[in-house]
Backbone as CSV, one residue per row, in Angstrom:
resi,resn,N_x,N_y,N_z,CA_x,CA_y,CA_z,C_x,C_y,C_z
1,UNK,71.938,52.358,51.465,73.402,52.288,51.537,73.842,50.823,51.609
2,UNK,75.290,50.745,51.316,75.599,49.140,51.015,75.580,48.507,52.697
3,UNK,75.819,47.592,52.873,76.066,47.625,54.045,77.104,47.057,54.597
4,UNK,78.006,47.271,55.905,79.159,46.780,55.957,79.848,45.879,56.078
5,UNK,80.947,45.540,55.569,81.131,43.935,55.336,82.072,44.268,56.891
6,UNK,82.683,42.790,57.482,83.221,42.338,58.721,84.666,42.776,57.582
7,UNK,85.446,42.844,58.280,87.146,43.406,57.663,87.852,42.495,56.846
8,UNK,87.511,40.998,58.307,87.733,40.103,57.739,87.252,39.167,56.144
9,UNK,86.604,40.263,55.419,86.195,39.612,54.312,86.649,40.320,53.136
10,UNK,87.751,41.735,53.765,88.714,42.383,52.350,89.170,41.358,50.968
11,UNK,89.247,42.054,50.602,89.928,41.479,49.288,91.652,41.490,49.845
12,UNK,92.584,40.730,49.215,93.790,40.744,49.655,94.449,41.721,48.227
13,UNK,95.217,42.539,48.957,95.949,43.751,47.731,96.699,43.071,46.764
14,UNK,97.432,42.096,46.946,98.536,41.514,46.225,97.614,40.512,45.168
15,UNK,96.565,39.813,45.298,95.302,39.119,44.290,94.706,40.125,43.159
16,UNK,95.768,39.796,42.158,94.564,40.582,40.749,95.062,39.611,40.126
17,UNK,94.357,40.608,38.796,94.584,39.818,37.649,95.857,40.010,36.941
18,UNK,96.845,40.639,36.947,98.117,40.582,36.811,99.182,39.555,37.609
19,UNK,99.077,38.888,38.935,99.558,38.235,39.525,98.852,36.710,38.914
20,UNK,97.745,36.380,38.141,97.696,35.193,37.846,98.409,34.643,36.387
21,UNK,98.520,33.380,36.559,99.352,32.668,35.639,97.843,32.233,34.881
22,UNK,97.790,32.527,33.875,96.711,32.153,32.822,96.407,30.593,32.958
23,UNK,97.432,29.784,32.165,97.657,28.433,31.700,96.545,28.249,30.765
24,UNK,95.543,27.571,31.166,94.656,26.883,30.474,93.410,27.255,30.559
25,UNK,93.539,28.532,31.278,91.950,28.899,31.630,92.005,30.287,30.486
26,UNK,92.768,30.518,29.493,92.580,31.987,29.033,90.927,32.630,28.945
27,UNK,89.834,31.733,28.472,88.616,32.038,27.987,88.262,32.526,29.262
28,UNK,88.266,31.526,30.526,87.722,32.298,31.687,87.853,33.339,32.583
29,UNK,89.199,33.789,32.105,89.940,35.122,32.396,89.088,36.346,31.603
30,UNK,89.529,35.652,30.494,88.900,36.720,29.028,87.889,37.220,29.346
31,UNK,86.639,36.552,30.017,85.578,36.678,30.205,84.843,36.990,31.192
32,UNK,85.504,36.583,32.427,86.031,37.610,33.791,86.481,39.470,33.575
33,UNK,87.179,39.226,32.533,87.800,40.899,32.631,86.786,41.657,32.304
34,UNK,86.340,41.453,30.722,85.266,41.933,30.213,83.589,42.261,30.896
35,UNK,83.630,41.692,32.313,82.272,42.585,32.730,80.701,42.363,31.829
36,UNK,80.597,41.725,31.206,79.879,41.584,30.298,78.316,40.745,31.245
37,UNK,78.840,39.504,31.657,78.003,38.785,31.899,77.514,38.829,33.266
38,UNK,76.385,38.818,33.471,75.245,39.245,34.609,75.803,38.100,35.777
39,UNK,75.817,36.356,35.727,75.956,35.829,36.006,77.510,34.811,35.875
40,UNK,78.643,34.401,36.264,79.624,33.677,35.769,79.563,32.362,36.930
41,UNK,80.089,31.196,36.427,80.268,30.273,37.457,81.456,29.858,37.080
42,UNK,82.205,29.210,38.145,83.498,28.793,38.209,83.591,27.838,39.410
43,UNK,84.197,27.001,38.939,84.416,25.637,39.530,85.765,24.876,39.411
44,UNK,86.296,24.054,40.226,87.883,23.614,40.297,87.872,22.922,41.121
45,UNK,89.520,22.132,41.314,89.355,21.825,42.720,90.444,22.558,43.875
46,UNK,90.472,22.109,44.493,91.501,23.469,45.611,92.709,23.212,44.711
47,UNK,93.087,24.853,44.961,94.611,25.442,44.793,93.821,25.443,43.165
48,UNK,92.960,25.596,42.140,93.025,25.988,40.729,92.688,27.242,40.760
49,UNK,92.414,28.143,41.315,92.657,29.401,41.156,91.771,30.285,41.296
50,UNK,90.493,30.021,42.046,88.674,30.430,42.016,89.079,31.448,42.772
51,UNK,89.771,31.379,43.922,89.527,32.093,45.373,90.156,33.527,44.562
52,UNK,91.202,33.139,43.661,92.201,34.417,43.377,91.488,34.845,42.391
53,UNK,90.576,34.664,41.458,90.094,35.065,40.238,88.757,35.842,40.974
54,UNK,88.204,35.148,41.990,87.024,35.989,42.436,87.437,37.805,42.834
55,UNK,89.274,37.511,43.646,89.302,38.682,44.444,89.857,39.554,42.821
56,UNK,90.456,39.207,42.201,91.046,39.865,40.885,89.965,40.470,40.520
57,UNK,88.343,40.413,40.385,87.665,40.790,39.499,87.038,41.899,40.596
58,UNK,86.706,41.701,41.613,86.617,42.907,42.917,87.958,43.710,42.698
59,UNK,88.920,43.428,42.467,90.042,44.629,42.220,89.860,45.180,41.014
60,UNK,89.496,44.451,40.310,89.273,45.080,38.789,87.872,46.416,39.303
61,UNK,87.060,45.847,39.401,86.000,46.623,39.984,85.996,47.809,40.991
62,UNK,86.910,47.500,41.968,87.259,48.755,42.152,88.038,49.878,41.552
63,UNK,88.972,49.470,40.394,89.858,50.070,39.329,88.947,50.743,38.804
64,UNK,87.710,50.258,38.424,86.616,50.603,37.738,85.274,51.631,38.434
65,UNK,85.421,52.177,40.001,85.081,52.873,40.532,83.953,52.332,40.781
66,UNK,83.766,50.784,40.857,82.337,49.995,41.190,82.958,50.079,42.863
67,UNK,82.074,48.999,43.284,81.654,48.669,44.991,81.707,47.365,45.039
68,UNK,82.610,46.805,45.035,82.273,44.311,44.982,82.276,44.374,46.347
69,UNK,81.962,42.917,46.476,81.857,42.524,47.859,82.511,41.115,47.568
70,UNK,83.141,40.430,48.360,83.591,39.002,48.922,83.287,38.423,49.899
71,UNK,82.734,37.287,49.338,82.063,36.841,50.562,83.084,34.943,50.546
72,UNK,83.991,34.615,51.148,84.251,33.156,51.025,83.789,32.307,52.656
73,UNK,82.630,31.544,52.156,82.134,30.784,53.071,82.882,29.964,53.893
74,UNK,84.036,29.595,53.201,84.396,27.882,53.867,85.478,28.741,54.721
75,UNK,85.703,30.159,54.782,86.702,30.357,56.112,85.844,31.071,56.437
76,UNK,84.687,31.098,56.346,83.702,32.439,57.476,82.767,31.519,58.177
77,UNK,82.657,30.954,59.056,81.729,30.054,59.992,80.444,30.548,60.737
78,UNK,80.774,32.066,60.788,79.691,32.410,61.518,78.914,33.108,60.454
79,UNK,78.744,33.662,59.652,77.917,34.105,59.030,76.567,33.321,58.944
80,UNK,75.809,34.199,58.870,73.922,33.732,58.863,73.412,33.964,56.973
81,UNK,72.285,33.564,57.036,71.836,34.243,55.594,71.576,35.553,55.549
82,UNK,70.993,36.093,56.369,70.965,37.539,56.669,72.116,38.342,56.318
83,UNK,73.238,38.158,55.988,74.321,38.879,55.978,74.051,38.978,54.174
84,UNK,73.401,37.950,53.609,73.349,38.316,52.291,72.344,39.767,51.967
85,UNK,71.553,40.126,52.628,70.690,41.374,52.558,71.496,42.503,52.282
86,UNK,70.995,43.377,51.633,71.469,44.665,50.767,72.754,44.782,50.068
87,UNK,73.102,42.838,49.901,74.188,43.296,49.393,73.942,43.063,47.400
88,UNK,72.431,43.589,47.288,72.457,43.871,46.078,72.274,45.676,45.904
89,UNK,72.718,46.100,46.585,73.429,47.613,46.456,74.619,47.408,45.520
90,UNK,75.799,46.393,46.157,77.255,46.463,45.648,76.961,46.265,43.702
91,UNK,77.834,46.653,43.350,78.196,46.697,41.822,78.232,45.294,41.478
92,UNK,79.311,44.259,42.320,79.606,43.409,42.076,79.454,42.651,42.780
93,UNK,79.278,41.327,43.062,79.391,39.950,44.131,79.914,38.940,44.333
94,UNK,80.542,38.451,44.621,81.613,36.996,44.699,81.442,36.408,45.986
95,UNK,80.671,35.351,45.395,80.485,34.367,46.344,81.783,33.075,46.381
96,UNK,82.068,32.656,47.378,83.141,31.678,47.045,82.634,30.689,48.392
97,UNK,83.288,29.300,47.410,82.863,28.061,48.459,81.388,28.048,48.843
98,UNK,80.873,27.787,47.111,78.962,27.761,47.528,78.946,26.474,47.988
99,UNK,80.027,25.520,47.556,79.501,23.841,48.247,79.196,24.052,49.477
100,UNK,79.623,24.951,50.460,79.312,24.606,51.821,78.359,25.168,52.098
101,UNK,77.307,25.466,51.630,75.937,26.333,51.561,74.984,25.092,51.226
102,UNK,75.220,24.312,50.048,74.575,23.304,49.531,73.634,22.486,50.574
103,UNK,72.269,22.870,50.270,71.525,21.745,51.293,71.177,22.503,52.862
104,UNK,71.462,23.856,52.353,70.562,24.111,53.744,69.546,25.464,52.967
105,UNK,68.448,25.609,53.374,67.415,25.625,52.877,67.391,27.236,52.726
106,UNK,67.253,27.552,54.263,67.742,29.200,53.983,68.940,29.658,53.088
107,UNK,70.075,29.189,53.222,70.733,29.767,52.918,70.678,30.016,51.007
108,UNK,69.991,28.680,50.584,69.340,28.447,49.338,68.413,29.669,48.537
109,UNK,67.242,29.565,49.561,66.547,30.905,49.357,67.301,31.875,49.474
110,UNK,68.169,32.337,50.294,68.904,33.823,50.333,70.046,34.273,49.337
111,UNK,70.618,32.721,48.819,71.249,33.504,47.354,70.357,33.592,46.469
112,UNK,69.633,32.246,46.391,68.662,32.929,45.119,67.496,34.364,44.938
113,UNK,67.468,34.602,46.358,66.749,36.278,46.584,67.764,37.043,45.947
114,UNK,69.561,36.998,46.283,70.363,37.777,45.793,70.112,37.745,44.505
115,UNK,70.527,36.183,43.598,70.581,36.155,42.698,69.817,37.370,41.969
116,UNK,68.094,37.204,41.993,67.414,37.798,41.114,67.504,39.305,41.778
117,UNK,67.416,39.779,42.602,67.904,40.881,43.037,68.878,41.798,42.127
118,UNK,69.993,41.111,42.212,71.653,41.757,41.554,71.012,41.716,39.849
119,UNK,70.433,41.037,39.175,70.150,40.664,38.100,68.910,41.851,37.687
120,UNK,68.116,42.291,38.744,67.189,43.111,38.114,67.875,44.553,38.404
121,UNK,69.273,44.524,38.819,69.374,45.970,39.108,70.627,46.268,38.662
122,UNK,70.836,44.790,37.303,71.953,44.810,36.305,73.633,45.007,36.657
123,UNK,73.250,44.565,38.049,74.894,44.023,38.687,75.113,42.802,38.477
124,UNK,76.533,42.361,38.775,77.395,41.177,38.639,77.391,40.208,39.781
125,UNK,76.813,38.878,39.321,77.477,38.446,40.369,78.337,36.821,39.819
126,UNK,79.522,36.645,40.787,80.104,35.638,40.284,80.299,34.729,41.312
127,UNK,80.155,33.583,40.893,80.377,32.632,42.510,81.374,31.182,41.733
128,UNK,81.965,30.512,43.138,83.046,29.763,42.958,82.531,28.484,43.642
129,UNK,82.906,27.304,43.000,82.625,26.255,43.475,82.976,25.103,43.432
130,UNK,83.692,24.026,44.018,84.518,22.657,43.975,83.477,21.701,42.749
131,UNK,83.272,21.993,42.381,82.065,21.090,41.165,81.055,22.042,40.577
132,UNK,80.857,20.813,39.496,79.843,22.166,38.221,78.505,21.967,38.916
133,UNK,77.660,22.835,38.854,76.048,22.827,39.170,75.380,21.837,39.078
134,UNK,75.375,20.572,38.153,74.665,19.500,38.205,74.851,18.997,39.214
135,UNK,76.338,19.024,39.909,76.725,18.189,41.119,76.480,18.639,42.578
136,UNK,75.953,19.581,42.672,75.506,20.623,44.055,74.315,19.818,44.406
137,UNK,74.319,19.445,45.621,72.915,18.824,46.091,72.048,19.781,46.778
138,UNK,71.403,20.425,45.678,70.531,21.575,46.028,69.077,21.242,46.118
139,UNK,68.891,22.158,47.451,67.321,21.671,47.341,66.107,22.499,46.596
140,UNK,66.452,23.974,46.249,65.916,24.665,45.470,66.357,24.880,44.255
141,UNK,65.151,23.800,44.013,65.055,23.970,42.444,65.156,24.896,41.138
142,UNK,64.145,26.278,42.320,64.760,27.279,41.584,66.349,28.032,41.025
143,UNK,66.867,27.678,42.446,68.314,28.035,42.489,69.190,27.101,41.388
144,UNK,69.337,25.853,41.389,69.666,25.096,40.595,69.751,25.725,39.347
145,UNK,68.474,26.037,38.974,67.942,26.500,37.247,68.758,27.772,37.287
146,UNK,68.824,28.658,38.379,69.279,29.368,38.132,70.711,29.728,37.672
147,UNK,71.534,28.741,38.420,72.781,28.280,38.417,73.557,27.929,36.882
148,UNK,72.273,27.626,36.347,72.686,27.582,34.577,72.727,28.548,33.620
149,UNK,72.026,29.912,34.423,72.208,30.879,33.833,73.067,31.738,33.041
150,UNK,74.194,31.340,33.280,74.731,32.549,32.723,76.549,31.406,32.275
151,UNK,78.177,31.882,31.813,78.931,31.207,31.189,79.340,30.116,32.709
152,UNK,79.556,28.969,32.602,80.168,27.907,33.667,81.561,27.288,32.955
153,UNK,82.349,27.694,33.961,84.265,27.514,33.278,84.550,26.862,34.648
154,UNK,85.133,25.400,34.098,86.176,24.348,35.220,87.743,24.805,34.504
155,UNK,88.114,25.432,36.139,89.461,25.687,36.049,90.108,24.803,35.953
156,UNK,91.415,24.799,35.415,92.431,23.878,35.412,93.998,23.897,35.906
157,UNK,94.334,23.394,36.883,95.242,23.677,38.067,96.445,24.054,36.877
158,UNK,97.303,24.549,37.232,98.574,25.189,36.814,99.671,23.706,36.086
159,UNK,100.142,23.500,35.435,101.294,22.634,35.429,102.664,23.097,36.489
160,UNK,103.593,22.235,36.408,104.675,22.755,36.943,104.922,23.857,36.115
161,UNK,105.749,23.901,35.094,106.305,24.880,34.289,105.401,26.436,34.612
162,UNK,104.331,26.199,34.524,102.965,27.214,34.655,103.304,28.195,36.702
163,UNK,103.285,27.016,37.166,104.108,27.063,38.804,105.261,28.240,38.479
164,UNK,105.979,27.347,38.033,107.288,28.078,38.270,107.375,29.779,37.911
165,UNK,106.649,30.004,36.661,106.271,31.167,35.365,105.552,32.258,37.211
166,UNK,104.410,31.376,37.884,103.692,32.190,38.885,104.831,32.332,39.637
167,UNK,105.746,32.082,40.001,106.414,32.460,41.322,107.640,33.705,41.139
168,UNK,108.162,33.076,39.687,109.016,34.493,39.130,108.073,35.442,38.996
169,UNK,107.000,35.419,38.635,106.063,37.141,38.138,106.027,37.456,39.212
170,UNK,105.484,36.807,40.210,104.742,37.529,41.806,106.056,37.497,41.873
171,UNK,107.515,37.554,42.256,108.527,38.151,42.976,108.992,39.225,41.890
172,UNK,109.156,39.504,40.429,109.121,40.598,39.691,108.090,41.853,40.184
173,UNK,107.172,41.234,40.430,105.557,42.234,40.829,105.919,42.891,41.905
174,UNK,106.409,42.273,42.877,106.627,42.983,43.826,107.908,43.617,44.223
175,UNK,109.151,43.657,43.100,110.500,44.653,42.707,110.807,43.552,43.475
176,UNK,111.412,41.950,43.315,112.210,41.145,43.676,112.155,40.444,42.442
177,UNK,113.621,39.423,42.103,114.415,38.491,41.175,114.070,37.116,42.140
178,UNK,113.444,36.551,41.378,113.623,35.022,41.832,114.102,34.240,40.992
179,UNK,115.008,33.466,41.037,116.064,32.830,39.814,114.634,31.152,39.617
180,UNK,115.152,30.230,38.392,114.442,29.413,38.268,114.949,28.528,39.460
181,UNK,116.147,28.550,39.486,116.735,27.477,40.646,115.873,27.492,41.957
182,UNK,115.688,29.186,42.195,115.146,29.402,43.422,113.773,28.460,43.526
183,UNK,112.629,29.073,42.423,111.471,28.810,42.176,111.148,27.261,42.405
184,UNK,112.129,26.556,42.004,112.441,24.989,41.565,112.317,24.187,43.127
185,UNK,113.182,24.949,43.868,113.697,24.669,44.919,112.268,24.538,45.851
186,UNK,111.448,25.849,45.892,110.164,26.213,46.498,109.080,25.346,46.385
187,UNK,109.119,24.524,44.752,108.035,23.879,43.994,108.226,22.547,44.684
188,UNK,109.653,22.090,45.214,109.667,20.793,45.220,109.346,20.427,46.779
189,UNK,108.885,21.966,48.078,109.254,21.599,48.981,108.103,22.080,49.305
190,UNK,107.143,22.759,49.177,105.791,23.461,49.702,105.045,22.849,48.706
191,UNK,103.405,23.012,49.144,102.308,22.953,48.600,102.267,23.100,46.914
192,UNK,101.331,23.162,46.200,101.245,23.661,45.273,100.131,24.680,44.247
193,UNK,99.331,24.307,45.850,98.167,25.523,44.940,98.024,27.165,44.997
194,UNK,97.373,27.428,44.405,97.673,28.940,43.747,97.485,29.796,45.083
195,UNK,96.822,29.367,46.356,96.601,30.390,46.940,97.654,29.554,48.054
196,UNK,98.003,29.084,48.549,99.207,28.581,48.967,100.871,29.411,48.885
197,UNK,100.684,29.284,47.301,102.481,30.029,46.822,101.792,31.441,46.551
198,UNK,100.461,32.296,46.500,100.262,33.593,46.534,100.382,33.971,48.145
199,UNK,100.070,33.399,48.811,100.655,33.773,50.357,102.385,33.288,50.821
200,UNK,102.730,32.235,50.767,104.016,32.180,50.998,104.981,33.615,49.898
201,UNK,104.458,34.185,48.709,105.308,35.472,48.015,105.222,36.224,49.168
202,UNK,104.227,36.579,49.403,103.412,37.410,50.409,104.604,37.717,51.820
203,UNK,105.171,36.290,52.208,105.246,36.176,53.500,107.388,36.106,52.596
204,UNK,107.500,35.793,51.820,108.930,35.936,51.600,109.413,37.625,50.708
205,UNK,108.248,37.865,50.557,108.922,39.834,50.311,108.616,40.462,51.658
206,UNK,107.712,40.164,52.604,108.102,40.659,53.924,109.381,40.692,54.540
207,UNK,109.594,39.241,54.107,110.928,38.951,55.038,112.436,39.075,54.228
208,UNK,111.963,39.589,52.863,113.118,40.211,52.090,113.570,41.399,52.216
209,UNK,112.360,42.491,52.475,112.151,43.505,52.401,113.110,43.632,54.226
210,UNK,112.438,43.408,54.963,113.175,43.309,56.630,114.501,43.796,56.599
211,UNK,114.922,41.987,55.946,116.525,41.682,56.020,117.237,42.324,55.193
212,UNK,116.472,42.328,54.179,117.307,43.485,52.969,118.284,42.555,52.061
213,UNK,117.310,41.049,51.937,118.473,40.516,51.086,117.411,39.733,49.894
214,UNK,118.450,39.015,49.231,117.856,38.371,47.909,117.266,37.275,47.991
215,UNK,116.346,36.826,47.180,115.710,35.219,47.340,116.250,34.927,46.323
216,UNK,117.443,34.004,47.477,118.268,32.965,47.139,117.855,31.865,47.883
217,UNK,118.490,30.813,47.531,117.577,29.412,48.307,118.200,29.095,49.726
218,UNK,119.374,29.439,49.726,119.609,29.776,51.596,119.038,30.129,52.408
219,UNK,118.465,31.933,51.604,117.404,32.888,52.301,116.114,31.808,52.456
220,UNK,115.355,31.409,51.288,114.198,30.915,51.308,114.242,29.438,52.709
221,UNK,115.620,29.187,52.516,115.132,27.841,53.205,115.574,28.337,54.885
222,UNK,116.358,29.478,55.303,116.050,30.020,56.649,115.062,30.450,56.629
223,UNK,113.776,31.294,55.919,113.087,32.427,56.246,112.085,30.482,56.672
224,UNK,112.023,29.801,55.644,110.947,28.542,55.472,111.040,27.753,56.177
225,UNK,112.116,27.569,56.952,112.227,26.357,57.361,112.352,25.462,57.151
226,UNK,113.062,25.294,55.586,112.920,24.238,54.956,114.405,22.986,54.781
């Protein structure tokens, strides 16, 4: 049997692949959806879109009556290598934030046990990472080699215009109008990466939904504080 993940490592409901803004990555989407490849790597730098493309393809997968798992390192601190065990049961795998794994020895051996594991029992696995594989200071060699296995796609952060396109869909997506003015207003005063303005939607249809009113930039800048 699979075994159970901590809660804290759900997929978030509102992360698919309908809530992302393509831009410049179409091939790595394309190729994400399609299920095809044993192995995918993906690399960016924060806010280009890894964290949301990993959980999109676990939603896809469950659409698909598979089993994924998520695993993102750089907010899980306590996890051991051991937690990687039987999780080549799941259909699918998403590893995220392998840089912070880089260089410790177990933890080296225990994806690459996954690796060939998931691979002989013709599951998926996809992992996310701040730099391409040459640049990982890995100490298993094997793992490394392995790392070349299969398609490697560097995301490419959103433009503004691309911004703006994400903030009207996610408030359409979720039966709210966000005007460009609004969007404009949001872009020039918060963060800008993808998982940043996918949680602030998150946290302004809560507080639309409450009050029962429109995101207008009054609303946004009481609910924000801005």
């Amino acid at each position: 049997m699979p075994v159970q993940l901590p809660l804290s490592l759900n997929i978030r409901p509102s992360v698919d692949f309908a809530s992302f803004i393509a831009g410049r990555n179409g091939e790595a989407i394309s190729r994400l959806r399609c299920k095809l490849d044993p192995f995918i790597y993906l690399w960016g730098e924060t806010g280009s879109g890894k964290s949301h493309l990993l959980q999109a393809c676990c939603h896809q997968s469950q659409s698909d009556k598979g089993q994924p798992a998520y695993l993102p390192f750089k907010s899980e601190h306590e996890l051991e290598p051991v937690m990687l065990e039987g999780l080549e049961a799941f259909s699918l795998v998403c590893l995220d934030d392998l840089e912070v794994l880089a260089g410790q020895p177990e933890w080296e051996l225990a994806i690459f046990n996954l690796f060939n594991l998931l691979r002989d029992r013709g599951a998926q696995l996809i992992v996310a990472c701040d730099r391409p594989p040459a640049q990982l200071s890995l100490q298993l060699a094997d793992l490394a080699s392995r790392l070349t296995w299969g398609p490697c796609y560097h995301l490419i952060p959103l433009n503004d215009d691309e911004r703006l396109e994400l903030l009207i869909s996610s408030a359409e997506k979720r039966g709210m109008t966000m005007s460009i003015e609004t969007a404009s207003f949001l872009l020039q005063r918060t963060p800008r990466d993808i998982h940043f303005l996918t949680l602030l939607m998150d946290r302004l249809d809560q507080a639309s939904l409450a009050a029962q009113r429109r995101l207008t930039i009054p609303f946004v800048r009481e609910i924000l504080n801005l």
